[in-house]
C-alpha positions in Angstrom: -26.1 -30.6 -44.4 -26.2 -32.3 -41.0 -23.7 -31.1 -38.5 -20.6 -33.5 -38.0 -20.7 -35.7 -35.0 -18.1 -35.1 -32.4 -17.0 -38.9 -31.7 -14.6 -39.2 -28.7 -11.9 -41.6 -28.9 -11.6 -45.0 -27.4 -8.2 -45.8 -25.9 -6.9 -48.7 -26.5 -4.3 -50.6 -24.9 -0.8 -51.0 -26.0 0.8 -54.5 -26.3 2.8 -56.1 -28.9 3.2 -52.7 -30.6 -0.5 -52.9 -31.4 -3.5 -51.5 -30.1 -6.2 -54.3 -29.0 -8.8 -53.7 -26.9 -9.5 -55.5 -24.0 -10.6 -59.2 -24.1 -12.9 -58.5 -21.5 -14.6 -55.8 -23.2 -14.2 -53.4 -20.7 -13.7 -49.9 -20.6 -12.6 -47.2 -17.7 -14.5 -43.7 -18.2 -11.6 -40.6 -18.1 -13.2 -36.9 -16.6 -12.4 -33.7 -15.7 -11.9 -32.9 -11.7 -15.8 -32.0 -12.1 -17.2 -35.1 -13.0 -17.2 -34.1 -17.2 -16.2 -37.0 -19.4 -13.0 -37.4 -21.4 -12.8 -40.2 -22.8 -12.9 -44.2 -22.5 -9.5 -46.0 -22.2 -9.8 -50.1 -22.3 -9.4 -51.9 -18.6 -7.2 -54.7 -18.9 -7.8 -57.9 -17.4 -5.6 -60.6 -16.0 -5.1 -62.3 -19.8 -4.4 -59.2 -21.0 -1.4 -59.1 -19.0 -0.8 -62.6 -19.5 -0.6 -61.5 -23.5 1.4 -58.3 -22.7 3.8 -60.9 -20.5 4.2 -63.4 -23.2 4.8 -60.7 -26.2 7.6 -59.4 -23.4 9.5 -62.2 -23.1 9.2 -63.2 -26.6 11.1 -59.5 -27.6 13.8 -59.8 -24.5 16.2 -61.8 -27.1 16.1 -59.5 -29.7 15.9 -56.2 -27.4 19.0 -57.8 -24.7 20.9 -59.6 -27.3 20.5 -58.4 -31.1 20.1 -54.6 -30.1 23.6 -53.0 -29.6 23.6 -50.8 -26.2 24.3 -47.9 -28.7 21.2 -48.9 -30.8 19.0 -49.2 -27.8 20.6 -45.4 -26.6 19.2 -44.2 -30.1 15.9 -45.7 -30.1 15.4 -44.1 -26.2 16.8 -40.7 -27.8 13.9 -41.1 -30.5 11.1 -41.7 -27.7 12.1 -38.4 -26.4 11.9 -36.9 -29.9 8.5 -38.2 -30.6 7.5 -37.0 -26.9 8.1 -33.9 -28.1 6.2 -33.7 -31.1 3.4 -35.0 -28.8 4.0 -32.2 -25.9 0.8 -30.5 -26.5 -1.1 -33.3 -26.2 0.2 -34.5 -23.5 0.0 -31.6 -21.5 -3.6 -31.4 -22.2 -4.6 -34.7 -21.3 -2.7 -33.9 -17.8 -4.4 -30.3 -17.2 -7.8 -32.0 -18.4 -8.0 -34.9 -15.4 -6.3 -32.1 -13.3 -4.3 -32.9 -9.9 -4.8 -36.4 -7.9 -7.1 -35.3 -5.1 -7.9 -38.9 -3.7 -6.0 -38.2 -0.7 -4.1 -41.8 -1.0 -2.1 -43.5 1.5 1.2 -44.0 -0.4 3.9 -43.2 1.3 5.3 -39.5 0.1 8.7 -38.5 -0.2 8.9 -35.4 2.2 6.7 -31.9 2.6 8.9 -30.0 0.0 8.7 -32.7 -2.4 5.2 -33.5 -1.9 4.6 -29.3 -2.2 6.9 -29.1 -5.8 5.3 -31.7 -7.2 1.9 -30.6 -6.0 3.0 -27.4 -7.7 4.1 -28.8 -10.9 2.1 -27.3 -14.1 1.5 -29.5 -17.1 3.8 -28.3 -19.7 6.5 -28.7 -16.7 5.9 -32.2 -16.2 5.8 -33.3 -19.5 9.4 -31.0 -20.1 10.7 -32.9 -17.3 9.5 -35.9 -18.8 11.1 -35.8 -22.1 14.2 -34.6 -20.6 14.1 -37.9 -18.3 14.2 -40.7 -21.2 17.2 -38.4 -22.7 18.7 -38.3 -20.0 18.5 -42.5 -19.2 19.3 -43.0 -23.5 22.5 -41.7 -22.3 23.0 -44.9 -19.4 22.0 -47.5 -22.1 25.5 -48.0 -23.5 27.2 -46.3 -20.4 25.7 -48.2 -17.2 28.3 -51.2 -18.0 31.3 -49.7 -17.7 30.3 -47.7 -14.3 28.3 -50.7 -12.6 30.6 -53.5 -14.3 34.3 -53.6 -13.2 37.5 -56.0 -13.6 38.3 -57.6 -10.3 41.3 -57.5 -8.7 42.8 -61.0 -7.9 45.9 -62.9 -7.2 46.8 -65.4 -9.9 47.6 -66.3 -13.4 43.8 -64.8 -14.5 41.5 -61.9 -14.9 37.9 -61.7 -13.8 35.5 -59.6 -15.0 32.0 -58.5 -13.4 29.3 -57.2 -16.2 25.2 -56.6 -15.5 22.7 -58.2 -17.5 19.2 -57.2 -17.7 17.1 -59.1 -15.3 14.4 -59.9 -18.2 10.7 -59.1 -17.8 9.9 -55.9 -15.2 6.7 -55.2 -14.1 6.6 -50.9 -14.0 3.7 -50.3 -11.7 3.2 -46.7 -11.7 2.2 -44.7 -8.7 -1.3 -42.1 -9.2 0.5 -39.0 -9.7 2.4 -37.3 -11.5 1.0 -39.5 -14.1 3.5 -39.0 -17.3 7.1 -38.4 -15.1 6.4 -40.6 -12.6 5.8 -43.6 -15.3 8.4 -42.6 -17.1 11.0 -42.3 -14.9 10.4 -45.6 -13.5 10.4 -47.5 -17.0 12.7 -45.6 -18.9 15.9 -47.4 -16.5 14.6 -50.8 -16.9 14.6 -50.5 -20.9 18.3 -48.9 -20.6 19.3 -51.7 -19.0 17.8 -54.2 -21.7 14.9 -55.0 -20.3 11.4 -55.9 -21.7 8.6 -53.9 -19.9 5.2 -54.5 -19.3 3.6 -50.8 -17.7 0.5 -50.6 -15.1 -0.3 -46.6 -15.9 -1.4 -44.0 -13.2 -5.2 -45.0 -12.2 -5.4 -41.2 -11.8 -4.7 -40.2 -15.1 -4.9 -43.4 -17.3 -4.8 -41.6 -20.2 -1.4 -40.3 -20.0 -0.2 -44.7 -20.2 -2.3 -44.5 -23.6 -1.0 -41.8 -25.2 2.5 -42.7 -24.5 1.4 -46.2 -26.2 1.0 -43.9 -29.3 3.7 -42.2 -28.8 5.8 -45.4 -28.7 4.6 -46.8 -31.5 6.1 -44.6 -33.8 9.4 -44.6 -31.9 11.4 -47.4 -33.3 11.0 -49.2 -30.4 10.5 -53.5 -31.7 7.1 -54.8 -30.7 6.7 -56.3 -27.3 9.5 -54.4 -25.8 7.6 -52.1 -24.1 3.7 -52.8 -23.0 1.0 -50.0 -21.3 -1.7 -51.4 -19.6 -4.5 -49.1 -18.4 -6.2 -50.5 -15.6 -7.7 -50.9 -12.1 -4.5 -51.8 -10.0 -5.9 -53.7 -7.7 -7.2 -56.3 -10.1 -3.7 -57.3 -11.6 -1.2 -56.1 -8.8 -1.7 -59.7 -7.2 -1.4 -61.4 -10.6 1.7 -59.5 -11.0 3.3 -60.6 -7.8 2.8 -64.3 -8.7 3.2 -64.7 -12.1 6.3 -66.7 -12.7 7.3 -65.6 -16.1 8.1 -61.9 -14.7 11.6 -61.6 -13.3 11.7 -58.2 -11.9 9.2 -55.0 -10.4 10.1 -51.7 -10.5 6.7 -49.3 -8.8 7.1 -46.4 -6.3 4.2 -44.5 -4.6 2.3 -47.5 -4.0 -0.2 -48.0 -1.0 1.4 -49.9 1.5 -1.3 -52.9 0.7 0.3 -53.2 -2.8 4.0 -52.8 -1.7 3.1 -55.8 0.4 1.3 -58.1 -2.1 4.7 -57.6 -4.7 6.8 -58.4 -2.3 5.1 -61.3 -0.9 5.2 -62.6 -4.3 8.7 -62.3 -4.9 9.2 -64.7 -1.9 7.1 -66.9 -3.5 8.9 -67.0 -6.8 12.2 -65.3 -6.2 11.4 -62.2 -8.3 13.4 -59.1 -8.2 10.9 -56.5 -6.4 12.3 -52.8 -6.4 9.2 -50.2 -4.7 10.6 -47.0 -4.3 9.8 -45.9 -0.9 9.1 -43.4 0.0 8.7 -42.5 -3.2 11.2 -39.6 -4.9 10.8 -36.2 -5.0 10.2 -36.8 -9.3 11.1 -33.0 -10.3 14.8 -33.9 -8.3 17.4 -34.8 -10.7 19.5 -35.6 -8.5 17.3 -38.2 -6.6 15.9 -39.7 -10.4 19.3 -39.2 -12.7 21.8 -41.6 -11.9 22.8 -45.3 -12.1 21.2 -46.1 -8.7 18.0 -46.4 -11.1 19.5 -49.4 -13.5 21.2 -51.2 -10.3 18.1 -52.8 -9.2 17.3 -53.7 -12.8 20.3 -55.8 -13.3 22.1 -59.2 -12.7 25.7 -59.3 -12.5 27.9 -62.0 -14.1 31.7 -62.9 -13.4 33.7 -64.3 -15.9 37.4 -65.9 -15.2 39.9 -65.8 -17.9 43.0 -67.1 -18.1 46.0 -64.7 -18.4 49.6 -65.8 -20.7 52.6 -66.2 -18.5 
């Protein structure tokens, strides 16, 4: 008998709640901190995020309007869940491409942050992950009655202020730590009704597949939430121009791509929200509370008339 080939798997990305490869055909090579390969994930291109943009906005009804803030609490709670059943995994995808050693310019948060995270073990990470999206399920149908209120005014009427998702965000994920970092930054937006499309860590691209997976068996309705594994640098720019995205929500990004978003939300009046410096991820207390949904939210006033 011939001995069994080991094939390595191809990951793909994650859009629509499917996995397509790339239209360009490309892939990005995954290896150990000596050089050993992983595996392949697919490198999006500029109309893969265009597709991933399109199945966004086409789920934001359904996700923002049809989905009960209870509902979407549950479906966050059940990420979590399947997270764990996945811990293993993905603690051995972050040990195998090891700690970001590129020395990048990204702003960092402070010396004892920068040390913790530095610090931070696999199976860590990925337990401070999965208590992160618990802990924002529990803002999904909470974050309106702390960030909403019921003016006070001086006449026959009532006005009330309530947030509304801004629509589309753009997570762009900083390097490192690869699974808390990217989770911390999309898990807000989605409490707060929005539709995501995710740039994962170029460190550690496999980590944004995975959670793809991990996702797709997690209740979530197709197009709400979209990974792309790529080079940054190619779709960063498209990002910042591209009219059909309402909001960005990145931290730890070099100071060139902090500028590009930006510039681009002058450009088309997008809501850009960089973290920066970025937060010291292990902290609760800097990455747990409403602050995080603010950003990701509109507000509305509505007048009512009162009886006599």
């Amino acid at each position: 008998m011939p001995t069994r080939l080991d094939t390595s798997k191809t990951f793909k990305l994650f859009v629509n709640g499917a996995f397509p490869r790339s239209e360009s055909g490309r892939t990005m090579l995954v290896s150990t901190p000596k050089g050993e390969p992983i595996a392949h994930v697919a490198k999006a291109s500029r109309k893969d995020l265009r597709e991933a943009v399109e199945a966004a906005r086409a789920a934001l009804p359904k996700w923002a309007e049809e989905t009960t803030a209870y509902n979407r609490a549950q479906i966050l709670y059940r990420i979590a869940e399947m997270m764990e059943g996945k811990r293993a995994e993905l603690a051995d995808a972050i040990a195998s491409v090891g700690p970001d050693l590129s020395g990048t310019t990204a702003p960092r948060a402070s010396k004892a942050g920068a040390k913790k995270q530095a610090t931070l073990t696999p199976d860590a990470e990925v337990e401070l992950a999965i208590d992160r999206v618990v802990h924002f399920a529990g803002w999904a149908d909470k974050h309106a009655q702390v960030l909403g209120c019921c003016n006070p005014v001086a006449g026959p009427f009532y006005t009330f202020t309530s947030p509304e998702p801004v629509g589309v965000v753009a997570v762009v994920s900083p390097r490192s730590p690869s699974l808390l970092a990217l989770v911390s930054l999309m898990t807000p937006a989605l409490a707060a009704a929005n539709t995501c499309v995710a740039l994962a860590s170029e460190h550690n691209p496999l980590i944004g597949a995975l959670l793809g997976e991990v996702l797709a068996t997690s209740d979530v309705p197709p197009g709400v939430v979209n990974i792309l594994t790529c080079d940054h640098a190619e779709l960063v720019q498209i990002i910042a121009s591209h009219r059909d995205i309402d909001g960005v929500h990145g931290a730890g990004l070099s100071p060139q791509h902090a500028a590009i978003l930006h510039a681009g939300a002058a450009e088309n009046v997008k809501r850009v929200t960089i973290q920066t410096p970025a937060p010291d991820w292990t902290n609760a207390a800097q990455c747990e509370n409403p602050g995080w949904l603010e950003p990701l939210v509109e507000f509305k006033t509505i007048w009512h008339p009162a009886s006599s």
